[in-house]
DRENKEZA-847072 format. One record per residue (C-alpha): residue number from 0; x, y, z. Coordinates in steps of 0.25 Angstrom, whole numbers. Example, Ala and Ser with C-alpha at 12.3 -4.5 7.8 and 13.67 -1.06 7.14 Angstrom:
<vopas>
 resi     u     v     w
    0    49   -18    31
    1    55    -4    29
</vopas>
This chain:
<vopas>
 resi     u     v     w
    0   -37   233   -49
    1   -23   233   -52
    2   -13   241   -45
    3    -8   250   -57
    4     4   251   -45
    5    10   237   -46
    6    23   235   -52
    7    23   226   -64
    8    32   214   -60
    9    43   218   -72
   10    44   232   -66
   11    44   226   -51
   12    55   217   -52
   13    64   225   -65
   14    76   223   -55
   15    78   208   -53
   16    72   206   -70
   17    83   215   -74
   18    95   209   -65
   19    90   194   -70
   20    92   199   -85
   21   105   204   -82
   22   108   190   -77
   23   102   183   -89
   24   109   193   -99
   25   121   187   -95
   26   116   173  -100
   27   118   168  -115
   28   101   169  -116
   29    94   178  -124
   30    83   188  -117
   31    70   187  -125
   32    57   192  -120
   33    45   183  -122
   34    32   184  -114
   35    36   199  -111
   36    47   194  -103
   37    63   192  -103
   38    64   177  -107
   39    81   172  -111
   40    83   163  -120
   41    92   153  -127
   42    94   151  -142
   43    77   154  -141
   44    73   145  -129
   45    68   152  -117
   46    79   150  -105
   47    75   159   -95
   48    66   171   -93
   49    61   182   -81
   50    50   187   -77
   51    43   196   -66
   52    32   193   -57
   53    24   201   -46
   54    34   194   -34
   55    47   191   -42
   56    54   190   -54
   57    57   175   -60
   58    68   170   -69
   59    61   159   -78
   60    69   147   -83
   61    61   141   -95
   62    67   128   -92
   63    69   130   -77
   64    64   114   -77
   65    76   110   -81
   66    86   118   -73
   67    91   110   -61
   68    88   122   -51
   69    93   116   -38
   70    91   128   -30
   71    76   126   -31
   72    76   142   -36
   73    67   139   -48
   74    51   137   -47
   75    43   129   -58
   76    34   134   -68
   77    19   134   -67
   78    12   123   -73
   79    15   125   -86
   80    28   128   -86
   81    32   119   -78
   82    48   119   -85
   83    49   135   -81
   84    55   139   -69
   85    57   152   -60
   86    67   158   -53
   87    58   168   -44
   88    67   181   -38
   89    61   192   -30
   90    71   201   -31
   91    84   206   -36
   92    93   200   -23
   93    87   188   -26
   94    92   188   -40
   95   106   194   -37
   96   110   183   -25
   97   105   171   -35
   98   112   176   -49
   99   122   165   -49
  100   111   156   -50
  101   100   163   -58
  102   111   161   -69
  103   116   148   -65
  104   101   144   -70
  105   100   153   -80
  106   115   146   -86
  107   107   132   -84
  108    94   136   -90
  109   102   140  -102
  110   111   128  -102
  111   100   119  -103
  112    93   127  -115
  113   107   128  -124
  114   105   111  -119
  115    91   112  -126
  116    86   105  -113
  117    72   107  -112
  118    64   104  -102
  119    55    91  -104
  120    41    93  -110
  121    29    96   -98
  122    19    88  -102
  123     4    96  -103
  124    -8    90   -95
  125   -19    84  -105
  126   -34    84  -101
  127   -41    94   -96
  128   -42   100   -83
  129   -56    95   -74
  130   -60   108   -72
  131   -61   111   -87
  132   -67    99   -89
  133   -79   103   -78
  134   -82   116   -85
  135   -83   110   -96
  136   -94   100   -92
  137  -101   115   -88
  138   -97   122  -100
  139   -98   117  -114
  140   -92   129  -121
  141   -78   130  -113
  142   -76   114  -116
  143   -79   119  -129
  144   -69   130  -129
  145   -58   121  -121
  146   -60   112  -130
  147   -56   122  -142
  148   -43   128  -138
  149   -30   121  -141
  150   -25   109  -132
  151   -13   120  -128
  152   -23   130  -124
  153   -32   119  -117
  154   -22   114  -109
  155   -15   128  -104
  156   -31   129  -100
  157   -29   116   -91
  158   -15   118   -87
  159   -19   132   -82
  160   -33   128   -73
  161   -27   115   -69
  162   -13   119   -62
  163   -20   128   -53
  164   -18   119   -40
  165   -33   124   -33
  166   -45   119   -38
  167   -50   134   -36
  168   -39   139   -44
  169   -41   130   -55
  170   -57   132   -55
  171   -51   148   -57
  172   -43   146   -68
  173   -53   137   -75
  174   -64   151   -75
  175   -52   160   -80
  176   -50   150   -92
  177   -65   149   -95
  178   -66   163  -103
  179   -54   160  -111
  180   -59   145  -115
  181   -72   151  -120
  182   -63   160  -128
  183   -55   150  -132
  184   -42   156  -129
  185   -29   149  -123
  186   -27   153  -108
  187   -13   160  -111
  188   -18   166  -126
  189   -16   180  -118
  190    -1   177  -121
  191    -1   173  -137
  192     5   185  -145
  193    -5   189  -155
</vopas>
């Protein structure tokens, strides 16, 4: 049951998302929201964004690949997104004492987009995952199903159960997916506007 007590993760940290737009107002970008969250941009092109978590808030770089990062401040993306990168604070000191250098990245991120440097293309795995592949020996209608989405929505399908690093994870993940291939329906359909 849900503790109708929790703080949402906006509300929890409103302090340190508010003093990080101040700081990116002060930029050339242009603040958009896109996903329900405040994403800047340059000449349409996704620079940076922020968003909240349960444990902290991040700063997103949508191109953080390419920034040069030598104080090892920015963690990598998941698995696909492997360009994006995250600047993770926990609170609003943490924020203030490394302001010079939030915008020194910022500065660079928009740099390299007014550059139109882009990071280069991630190449998607092909094939099939080996567990998909053993259910369908067992299950004639999910091959069936699989076999009927899109190569996009097959292979988000694959990305997702494969990237999982324990066998009982990805064995997990495979069982949530079922009911949705059956369906025929992408894994992230939840997300298309209707």
């Amino acid at each position: 049951m849900a503790d109708l007590n929790q703080t949402p993760p906006a509300d929890r940290w409103a302090e340190e998302l508010n003093l990080l737009q101040e700081m990116l107002a002060r930029t050339s970008m242009l603040q958009e929201t896109k996903w329900g969250v405040p994403v800047y941009t340059v000449k349409g092109k996704n620079v940076v964004g922020l968003s909240a978590f349960k444990h902290h808030v991040a700063l997103w770089f949508y191109h953080g690949i390419l920034l040069r990062d030598e104080a090892g401040l920015l963690e990598g993306g998941a698995t696909d997104a492997k360009i994006l990168r995250q600047w993770r604070f926990t609170s609003r000191d943490q924020i203030l004492s490394h302001e010079k250098q939030i915008l020194q990245y910022v500065q660079e991120a928009i740099a390299l987009s007014k550059a139109g440097i882009t990071p280069p293309k991630i190449k998607k795995p092909e094939g099939t995952s080996p567990l998909l592949e053993a259910a369908f020996k067992n299950d004639a209608a999910l091959k069936e199903a699989f076999r009927s989405l899109s190569p996009s929505c097959r292979r988000e399908y694959i990305i997702y159960i494969e990237e999982a690093k324990r066998e009982e994870t990805r064995l997990s993940r495979l069982e949530k997916c079922k009911d949705m291939i059956m369906a025929r329906r992408g894994l992230n359909d939840k997300y298309k506007k209707t």
